[in-house]
MDTraj code that builds the backbone (N, CA, C; nanometers):
import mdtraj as md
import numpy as np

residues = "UNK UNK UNK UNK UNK UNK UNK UNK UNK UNK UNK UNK UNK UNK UNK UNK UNK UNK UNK UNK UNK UNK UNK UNK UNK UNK UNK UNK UNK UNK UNK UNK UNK UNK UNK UNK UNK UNK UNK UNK UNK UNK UNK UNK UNK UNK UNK UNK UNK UNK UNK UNK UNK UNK UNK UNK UNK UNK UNK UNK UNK UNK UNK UNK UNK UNK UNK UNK UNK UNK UNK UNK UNK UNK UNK UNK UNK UNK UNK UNK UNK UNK UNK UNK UNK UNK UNK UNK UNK UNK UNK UNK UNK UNK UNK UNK UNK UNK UNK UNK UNK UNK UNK UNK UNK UNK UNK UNK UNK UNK UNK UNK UNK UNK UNK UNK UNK UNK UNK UNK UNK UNK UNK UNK UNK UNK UNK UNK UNK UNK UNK UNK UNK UNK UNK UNK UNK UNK UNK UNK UNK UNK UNK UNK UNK UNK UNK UNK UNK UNK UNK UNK UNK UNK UNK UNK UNK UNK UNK UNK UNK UNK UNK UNK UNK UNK UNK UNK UNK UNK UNK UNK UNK UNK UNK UNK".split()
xyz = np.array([
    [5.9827, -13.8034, -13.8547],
    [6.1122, -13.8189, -13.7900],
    [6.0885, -13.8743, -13.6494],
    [6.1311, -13.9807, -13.6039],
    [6.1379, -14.0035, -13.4407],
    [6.1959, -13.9625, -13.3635],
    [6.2141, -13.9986, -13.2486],
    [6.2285, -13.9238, -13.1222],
    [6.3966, -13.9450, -13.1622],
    [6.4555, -14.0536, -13.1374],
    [6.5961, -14.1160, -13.1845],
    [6.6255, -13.9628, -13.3296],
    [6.6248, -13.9955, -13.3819],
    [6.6789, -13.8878, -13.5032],
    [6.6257, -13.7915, -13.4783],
    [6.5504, -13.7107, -13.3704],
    [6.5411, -13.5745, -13.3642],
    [6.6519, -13.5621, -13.2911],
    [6.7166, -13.6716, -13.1933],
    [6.8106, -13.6145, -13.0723],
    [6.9365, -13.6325, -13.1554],
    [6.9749, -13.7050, -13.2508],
    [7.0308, -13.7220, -13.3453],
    [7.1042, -13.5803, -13.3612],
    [6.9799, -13.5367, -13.4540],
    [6.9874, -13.4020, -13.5515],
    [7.0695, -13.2877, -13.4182],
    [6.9649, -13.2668, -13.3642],
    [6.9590, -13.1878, -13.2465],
    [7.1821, -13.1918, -13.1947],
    [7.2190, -13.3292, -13.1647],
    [7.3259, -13.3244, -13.1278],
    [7.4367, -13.3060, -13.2467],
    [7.3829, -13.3479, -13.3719],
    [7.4750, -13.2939, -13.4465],
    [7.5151, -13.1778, -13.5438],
    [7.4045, -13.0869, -13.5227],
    [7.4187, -12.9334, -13.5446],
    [7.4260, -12.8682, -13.4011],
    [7.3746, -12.9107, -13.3047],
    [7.4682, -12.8523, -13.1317],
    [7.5136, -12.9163, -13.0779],
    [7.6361, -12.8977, -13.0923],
    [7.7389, -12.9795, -13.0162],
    [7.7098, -12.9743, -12.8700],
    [7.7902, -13.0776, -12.8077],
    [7.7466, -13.0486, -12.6647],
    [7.7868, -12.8736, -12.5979],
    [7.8892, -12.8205, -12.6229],
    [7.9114, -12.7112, -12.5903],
    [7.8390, -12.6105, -12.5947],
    [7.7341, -12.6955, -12.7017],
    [7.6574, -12.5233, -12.7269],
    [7.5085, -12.5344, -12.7266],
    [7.4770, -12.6763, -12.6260],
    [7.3606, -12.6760, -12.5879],
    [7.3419, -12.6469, -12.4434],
    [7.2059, -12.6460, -12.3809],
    [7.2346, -12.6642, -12.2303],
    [7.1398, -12.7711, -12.1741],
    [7.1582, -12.7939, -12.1057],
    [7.0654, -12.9518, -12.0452],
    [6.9707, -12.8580, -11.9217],
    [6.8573, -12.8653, -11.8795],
    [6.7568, -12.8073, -11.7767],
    [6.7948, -12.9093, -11.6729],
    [6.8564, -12.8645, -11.5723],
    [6.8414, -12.9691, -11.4189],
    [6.6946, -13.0044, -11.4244],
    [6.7500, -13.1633, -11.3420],
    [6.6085, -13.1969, -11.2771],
    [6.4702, -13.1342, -11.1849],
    [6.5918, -13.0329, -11.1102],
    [6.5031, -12.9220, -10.9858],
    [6.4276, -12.8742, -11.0952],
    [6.4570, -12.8218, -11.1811],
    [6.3291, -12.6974, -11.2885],
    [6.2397, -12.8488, -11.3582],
    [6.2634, -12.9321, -11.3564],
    [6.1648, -12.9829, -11.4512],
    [6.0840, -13.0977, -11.3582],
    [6.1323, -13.0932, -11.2028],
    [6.0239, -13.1958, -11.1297],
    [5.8705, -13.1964, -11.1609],
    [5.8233, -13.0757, -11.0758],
    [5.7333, -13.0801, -11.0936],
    [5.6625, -12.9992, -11.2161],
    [5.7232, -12.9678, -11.3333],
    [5.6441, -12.9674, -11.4585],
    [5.5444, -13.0487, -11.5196],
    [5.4450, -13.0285, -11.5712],
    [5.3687, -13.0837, -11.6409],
    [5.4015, -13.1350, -11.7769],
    [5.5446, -13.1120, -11.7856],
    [5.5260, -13.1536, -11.9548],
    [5.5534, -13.3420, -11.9499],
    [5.5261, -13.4045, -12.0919],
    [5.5502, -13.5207, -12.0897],
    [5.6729, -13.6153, -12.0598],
    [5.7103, -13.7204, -12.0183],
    [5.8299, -13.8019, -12.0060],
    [5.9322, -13.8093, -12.1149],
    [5.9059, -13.7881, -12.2107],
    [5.9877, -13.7941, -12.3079],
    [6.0354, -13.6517, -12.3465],
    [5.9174, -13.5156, -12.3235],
    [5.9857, -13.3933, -12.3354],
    [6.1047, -13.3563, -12.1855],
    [6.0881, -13.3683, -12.0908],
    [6.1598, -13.3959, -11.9380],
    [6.3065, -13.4579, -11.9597],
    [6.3001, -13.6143, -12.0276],
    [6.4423, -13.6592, -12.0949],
    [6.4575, -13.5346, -12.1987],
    [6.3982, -13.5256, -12.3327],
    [6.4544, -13.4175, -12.3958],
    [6.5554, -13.2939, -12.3026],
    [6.4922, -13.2472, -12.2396],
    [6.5650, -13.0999, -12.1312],
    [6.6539, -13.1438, -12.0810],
    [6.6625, -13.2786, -12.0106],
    [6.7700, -13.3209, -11.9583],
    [6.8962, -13.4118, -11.9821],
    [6.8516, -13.4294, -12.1264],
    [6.9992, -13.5386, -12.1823],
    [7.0176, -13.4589, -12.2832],
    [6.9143, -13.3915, -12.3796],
    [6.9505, -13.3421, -12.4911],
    [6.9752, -13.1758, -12.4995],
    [6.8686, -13.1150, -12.4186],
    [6.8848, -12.9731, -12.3889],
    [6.8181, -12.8706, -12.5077],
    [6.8816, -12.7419, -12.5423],
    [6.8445, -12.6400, -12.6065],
    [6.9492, -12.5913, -12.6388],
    [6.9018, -12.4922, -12.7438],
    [7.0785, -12.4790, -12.8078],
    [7.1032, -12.2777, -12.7009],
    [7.2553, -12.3031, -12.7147],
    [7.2664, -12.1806, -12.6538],
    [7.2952, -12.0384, -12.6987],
    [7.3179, -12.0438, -12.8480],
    [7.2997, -11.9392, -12.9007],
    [7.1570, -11.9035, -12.9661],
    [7.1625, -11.7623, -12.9918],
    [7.0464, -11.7356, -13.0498],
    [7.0579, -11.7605, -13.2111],
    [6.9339, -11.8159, -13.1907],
    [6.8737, -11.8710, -13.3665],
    [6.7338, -11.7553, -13.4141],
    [6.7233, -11.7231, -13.4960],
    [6.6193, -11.6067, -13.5438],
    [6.6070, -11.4998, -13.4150],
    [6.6844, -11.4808, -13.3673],
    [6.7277, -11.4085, -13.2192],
    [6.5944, -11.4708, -13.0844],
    [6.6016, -11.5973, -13.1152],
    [6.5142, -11.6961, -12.9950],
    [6.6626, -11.6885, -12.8638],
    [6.5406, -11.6790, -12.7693],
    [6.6952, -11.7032, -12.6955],
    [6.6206, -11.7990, -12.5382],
    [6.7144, -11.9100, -12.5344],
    [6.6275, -12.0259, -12.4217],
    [6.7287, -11.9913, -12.3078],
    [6.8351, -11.9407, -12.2838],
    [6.8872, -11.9109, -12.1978],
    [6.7928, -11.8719, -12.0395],
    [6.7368, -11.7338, -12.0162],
    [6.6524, -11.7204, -11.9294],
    [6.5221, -11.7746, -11.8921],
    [6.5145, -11.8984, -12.0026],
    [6.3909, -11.9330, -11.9808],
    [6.4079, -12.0657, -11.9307],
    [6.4667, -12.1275, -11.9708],
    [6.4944, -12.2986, -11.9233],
    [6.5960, -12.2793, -11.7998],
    [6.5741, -12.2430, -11.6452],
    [6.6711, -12.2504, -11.6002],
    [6.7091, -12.3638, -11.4859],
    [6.7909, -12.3559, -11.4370],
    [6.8378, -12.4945, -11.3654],
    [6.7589, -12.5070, -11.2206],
    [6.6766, -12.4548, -11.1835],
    [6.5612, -12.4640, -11.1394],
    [6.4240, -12.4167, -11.1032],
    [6.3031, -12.4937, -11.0588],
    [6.1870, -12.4870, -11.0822],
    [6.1860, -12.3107, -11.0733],
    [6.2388, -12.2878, -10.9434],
    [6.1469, -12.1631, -10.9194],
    [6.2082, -12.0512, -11.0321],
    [6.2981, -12.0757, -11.1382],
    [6.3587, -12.0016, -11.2229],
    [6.2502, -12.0022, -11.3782],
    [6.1805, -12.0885, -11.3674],
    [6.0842, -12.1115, -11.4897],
    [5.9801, -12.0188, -11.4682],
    [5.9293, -11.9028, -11.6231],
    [5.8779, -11.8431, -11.6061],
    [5.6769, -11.9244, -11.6462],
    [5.5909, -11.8911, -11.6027],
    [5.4762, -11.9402, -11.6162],
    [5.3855, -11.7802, -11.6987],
    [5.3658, -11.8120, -11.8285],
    [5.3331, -11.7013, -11.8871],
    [5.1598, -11.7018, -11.9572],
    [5.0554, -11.6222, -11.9015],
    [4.9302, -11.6080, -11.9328],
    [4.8782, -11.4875, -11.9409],
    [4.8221, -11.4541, -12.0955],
    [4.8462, -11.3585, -12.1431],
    [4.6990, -11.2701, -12.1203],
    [4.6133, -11.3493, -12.0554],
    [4.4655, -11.3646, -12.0589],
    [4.3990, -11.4111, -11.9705],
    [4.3129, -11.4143, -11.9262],
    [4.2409, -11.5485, -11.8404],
    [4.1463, -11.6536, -11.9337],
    [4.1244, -11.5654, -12.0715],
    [4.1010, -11.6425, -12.1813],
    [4.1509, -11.7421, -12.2684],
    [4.2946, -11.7032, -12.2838],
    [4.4038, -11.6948, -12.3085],
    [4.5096, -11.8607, -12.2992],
    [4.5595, -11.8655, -12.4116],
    [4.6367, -12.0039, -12.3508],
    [4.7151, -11.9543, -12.2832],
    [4.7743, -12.0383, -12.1862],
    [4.8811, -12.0231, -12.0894],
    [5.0070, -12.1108, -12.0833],
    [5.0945, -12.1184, -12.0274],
    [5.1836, -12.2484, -11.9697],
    [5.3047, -12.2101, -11.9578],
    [5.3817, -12.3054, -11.9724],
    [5.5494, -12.2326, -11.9337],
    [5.6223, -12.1663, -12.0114],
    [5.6436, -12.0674, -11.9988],
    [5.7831, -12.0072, -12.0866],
    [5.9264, -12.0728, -12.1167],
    [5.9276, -12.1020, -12.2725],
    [6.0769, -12.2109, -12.2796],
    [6.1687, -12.1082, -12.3336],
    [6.1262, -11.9624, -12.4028],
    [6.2364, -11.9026, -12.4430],
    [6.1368, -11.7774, -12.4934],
    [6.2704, -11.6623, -12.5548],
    [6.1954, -11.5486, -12.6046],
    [6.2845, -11.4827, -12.7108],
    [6.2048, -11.4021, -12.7737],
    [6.2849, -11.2733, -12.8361],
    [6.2358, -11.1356, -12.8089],
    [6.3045, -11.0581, -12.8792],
    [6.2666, -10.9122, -12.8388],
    [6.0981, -10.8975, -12.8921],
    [6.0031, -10.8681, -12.8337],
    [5.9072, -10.8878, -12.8418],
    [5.8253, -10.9837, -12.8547],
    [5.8567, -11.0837, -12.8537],
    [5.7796, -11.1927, -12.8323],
    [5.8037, -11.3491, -12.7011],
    [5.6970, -11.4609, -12.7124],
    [5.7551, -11.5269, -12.6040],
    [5.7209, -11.6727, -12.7046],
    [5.7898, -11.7783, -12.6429],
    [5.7561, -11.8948, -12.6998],
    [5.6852, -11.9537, -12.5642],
    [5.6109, -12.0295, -12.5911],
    [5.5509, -12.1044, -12.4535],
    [5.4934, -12.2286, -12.4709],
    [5.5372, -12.3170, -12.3358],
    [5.4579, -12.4392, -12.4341],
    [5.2839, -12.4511, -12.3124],
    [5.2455, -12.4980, -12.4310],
    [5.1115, -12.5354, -12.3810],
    [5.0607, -12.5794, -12.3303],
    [5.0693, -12.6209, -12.2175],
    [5.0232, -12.7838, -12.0914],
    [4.8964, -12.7972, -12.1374],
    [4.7943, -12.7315, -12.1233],
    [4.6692, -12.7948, -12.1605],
    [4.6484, -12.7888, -12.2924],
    [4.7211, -12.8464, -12.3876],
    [4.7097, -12.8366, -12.5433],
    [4.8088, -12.9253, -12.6111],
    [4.8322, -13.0471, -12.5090],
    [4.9387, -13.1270, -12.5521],
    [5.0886, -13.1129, -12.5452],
    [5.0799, -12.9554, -12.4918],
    [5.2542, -12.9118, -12.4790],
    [5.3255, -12.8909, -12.6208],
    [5.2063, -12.8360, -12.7155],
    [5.2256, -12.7954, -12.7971],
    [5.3030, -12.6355, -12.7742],
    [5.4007, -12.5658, -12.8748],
    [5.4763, -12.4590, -12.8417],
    [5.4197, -12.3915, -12.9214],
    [5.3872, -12.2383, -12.8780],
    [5.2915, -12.1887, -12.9484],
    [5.3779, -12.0430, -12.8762],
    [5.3733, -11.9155, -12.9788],
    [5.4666, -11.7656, -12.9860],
    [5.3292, -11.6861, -12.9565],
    [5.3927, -11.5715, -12.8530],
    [5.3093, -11.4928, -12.8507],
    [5.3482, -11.3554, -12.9017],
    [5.3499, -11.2682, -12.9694],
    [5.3768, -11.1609, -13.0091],
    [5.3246, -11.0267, -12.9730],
    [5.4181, -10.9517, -12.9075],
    [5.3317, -10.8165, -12.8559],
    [5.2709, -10.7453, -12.9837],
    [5.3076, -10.7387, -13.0342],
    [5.2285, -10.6273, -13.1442],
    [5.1120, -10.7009, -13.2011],
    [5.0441, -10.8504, -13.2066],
    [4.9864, -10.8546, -13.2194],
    [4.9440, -10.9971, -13.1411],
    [4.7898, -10.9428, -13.1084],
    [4.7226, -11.0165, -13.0515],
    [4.6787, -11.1838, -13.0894],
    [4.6493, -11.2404, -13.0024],
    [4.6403, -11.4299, -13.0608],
    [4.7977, -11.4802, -13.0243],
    [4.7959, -11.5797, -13.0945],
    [4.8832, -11.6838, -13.0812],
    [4.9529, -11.7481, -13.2353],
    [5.0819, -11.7817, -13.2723],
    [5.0935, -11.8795, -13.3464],
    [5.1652, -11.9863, -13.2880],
    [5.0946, -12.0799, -13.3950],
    [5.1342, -12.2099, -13.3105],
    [5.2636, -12.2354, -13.4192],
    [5.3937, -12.3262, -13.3295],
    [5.5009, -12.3310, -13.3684],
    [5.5234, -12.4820, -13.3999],
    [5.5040, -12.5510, -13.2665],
    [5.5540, -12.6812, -13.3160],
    [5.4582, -12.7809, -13.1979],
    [5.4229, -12.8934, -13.2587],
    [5.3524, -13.0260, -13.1937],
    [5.4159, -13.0155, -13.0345],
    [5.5000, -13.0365, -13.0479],
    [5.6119, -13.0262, -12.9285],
    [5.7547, -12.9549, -12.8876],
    [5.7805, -12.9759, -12.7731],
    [5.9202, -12.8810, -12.7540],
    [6.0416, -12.9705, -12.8249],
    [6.0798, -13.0728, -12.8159],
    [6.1234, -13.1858, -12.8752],
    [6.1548, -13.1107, -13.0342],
    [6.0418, -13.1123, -13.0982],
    [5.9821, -13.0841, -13.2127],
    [6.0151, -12.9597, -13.2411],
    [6.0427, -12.8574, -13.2054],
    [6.0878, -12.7154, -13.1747],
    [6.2379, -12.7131, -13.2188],
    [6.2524, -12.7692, -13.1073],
    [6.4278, -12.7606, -13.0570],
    [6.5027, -12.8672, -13.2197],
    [6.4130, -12.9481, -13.2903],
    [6.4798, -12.9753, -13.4272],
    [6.4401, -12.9333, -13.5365],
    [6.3196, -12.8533, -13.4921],
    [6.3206, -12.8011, -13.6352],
    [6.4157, -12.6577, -13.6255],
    [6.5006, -12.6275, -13.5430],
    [6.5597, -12.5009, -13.4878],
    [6.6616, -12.5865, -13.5486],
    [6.7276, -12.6672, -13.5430],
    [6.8362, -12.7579, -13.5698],
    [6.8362, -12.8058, -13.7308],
    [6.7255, -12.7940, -13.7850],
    [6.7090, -12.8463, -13.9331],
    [6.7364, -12.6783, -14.0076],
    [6.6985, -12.5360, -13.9107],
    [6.7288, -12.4450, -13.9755],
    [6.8461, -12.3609, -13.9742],
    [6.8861, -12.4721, -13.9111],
    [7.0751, -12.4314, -13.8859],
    [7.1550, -12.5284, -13.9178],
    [7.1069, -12.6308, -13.9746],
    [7.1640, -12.7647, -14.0233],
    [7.2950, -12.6559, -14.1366],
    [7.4459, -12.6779, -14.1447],
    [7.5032, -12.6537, -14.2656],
    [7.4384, -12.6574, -14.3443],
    [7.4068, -12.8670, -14.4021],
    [7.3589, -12.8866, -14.5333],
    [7.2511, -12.7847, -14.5949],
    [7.1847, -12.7363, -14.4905],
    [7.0689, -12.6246, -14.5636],
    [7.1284, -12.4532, -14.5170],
    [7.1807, -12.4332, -14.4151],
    [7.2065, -12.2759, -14.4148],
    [7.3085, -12.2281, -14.4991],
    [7.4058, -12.3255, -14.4986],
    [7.5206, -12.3263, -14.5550],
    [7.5725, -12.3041, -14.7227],
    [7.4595, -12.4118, -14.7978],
    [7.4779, -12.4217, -14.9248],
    [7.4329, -12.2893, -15.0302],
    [7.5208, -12.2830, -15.1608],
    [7.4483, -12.1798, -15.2148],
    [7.3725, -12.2101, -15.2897],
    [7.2615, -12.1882, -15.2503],
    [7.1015, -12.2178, -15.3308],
    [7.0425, -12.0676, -15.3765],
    [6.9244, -12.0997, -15.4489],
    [6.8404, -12.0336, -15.4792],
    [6.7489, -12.0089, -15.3080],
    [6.6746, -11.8212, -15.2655],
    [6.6409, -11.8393, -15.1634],
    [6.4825, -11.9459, -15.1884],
    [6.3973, -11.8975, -15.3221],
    [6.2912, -11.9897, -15.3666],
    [6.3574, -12.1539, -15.2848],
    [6.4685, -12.2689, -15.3671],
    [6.4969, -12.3822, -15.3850],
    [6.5546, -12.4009, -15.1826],
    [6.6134, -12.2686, -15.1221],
    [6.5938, -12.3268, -15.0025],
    [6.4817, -12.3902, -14.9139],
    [6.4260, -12.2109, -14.9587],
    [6.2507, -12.2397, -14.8284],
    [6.1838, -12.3865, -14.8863],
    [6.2141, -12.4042, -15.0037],
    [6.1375, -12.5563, -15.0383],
    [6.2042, -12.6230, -14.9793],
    [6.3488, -12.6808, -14.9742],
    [6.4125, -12.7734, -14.9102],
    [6.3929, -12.7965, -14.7703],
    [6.3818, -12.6452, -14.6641],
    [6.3283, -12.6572, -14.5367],
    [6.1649, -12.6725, -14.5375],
    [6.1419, -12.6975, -14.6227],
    [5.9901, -12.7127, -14.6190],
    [5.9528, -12.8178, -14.6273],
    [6.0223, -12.9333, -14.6724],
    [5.9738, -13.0631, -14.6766],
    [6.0595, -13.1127, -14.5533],
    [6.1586, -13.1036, -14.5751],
    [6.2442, -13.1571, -14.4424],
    [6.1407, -13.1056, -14.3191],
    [6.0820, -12.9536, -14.2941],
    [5.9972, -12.9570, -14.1864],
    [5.8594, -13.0002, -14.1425],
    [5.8537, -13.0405, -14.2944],
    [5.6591, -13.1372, -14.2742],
    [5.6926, -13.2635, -14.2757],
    [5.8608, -13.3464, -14.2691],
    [5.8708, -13.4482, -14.2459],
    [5.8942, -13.4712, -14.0605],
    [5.9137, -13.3640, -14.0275],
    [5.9808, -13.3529, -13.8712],
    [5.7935, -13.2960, -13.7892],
    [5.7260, -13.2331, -13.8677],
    [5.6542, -13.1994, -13.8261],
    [5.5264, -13.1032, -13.9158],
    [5.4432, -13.1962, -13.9609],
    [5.3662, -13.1359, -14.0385],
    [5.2806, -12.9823, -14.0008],
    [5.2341, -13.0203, -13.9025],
    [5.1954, -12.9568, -13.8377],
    [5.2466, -12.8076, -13.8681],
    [5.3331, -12.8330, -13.8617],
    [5.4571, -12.6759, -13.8020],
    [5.4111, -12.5538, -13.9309],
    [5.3479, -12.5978, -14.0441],
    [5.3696, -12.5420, -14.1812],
    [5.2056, -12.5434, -14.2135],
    [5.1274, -12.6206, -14.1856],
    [4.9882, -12.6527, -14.2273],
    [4.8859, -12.5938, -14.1310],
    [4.9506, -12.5483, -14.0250],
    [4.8495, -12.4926, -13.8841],
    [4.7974, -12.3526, -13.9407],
    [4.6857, -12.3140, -13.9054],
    [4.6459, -12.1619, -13.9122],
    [4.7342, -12.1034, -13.8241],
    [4.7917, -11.9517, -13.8594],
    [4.8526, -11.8824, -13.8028],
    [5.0137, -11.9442, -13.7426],
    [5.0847, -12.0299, -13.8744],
    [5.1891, -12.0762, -13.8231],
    [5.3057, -11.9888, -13.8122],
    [5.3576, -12.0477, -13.7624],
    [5.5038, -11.9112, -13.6903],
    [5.6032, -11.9258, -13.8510],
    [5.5874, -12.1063, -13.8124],
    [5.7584, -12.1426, -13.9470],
    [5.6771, -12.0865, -14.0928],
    [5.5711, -12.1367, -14.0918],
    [5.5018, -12.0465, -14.2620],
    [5.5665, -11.9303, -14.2403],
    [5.5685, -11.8321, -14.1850],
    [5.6214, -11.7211, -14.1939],
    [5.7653, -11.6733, -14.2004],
    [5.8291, -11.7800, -14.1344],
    [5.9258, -11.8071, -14.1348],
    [5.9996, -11.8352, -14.2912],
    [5.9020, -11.9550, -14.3422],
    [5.9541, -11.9858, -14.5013],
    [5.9272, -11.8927, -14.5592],
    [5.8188, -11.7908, -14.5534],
    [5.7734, -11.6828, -14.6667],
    [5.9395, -11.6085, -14.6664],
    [5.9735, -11.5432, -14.5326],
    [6.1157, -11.5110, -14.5131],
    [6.2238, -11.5808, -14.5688],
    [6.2258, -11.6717, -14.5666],
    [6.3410, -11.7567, -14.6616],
    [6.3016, -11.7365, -14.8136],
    [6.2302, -11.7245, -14.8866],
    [6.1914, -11.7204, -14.9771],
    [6.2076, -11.6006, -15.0395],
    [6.2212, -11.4850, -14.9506],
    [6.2236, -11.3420, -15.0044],
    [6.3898, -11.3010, -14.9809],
    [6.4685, -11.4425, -14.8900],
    [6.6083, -11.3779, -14.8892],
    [6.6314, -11.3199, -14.7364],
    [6.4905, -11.2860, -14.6549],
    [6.5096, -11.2170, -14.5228],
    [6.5487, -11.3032, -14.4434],
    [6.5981, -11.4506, -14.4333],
    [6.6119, -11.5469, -14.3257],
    [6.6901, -11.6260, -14.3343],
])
top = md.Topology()
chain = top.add_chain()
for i, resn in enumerate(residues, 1):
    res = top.add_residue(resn, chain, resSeq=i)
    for name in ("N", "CA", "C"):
        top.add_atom(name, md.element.get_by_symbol(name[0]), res)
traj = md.Trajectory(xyz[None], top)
C-alpha cells in the first residue's frame, strides 16, 4: 500500500472530526522521518480508542508534551505515540521509527508496525466497516485482516513477537 492510500484509508474510516493533527511545536525537533512529521500533521491519529490504544496524551500539540519512554539502558527507547492500560506503544528512532509495544506484565518488546504511518492504517483497516462491520465467520475475518495487513505491511504479522499476530489469534477466537 503507499503512502497516498494509507492517507486515503486513514481519512476515510477517520473522518476529520475524529482524528487529531500533532502541531508543528511537538514535532520540530523530533527525530522521526519527513514523511512520518507530514503524516502527524496533515493526517493525524484517530481520537477514539481502538483495542483501548489511546494517542490522545501522547501526541500532544507540543514538544515539551511528548513523552520519551526507556525502559532500560539496554533497552529500546524513543518516543511515546500512545498507550493502554498497561502497556505503551513507542516508536523507535534508532530502529527506523519502527513502532514497537511495551507491556508491563511482560518483559521485551513486540514489534507492531514498520512505521507510525503504517500503524495509524493498519488501526484504520481494523476499523474499516467493510471488515468490522460485516457478518462473517470470526476464522474468514482474521483471514481477511490478514491479507489486507501483509498487503499494508508485511512485516506487522511475520515479525517475531508480533503485537497484530496476536491480535489475529484474537479475531479468530471471537475476542476482537
Amino acid at each position: 500500500m503507499t503512502f497516498t492510500e494509507m492517507v486515503e484509508l486513514v481519512r476515510t474510516v477517520f473522518p476529520d472530526a475524529e482524528r487529531r493533527l500533532t502541531g508543528p511545536a511537538a514535532l520540530d525537533s523530533t527525530p522521526f522521518p519527513a514523511q512520518t512529521v507530514e503524516f502527524l500533521r496533515t493526517v493525524g491519529t484517530p481520537l477514539s480508542d481502538i483495542r483501548e490504544i489511546d494517542f490522545t496524551p501522547a501526541l500532544a500539540p507540543t514538544r515539551d508534551d511528548l513523552g520519551v519512554y526507556s525502559p532500560d539502558a539496554a533497552g529500546t527507547s524513543g518516543v511515546v505515540i500512545a498507550s493502554t492500560p498497561g502497556s505503551v506503544f513507542v516508536v523507535a528512532v534508532e530502529r527506523s521509527c519502527q513502532v514497537v509495544c511495551f507491556e508491563e506484565s511482560d518483559p521485551g518488546e513486540y514489534f507492531v508496525n514498520s512505521s507510525l504511518p503504517q500503524f495509524v492504517a493498519a488501526l484504520a483497516l481494523y476499523c474499516e466497516p467493510a471488515v468490522a462491520g460485516r457478518i462473517m465467520d470470526d476464522q474468514d475475518r482474521a483471514k481477511e485482516f490478514s491479507d489486507r495487513l501483509s498487503a499494508l505491511d508485511a512485516a506487522a504479522i511475520t515479525a517475531p513477537r508480533s503485537w497484530w499476530a496476536i491480535t489475529l489469534e484474537e479475531i479468530g477466537y471471537g475476542l476482537a
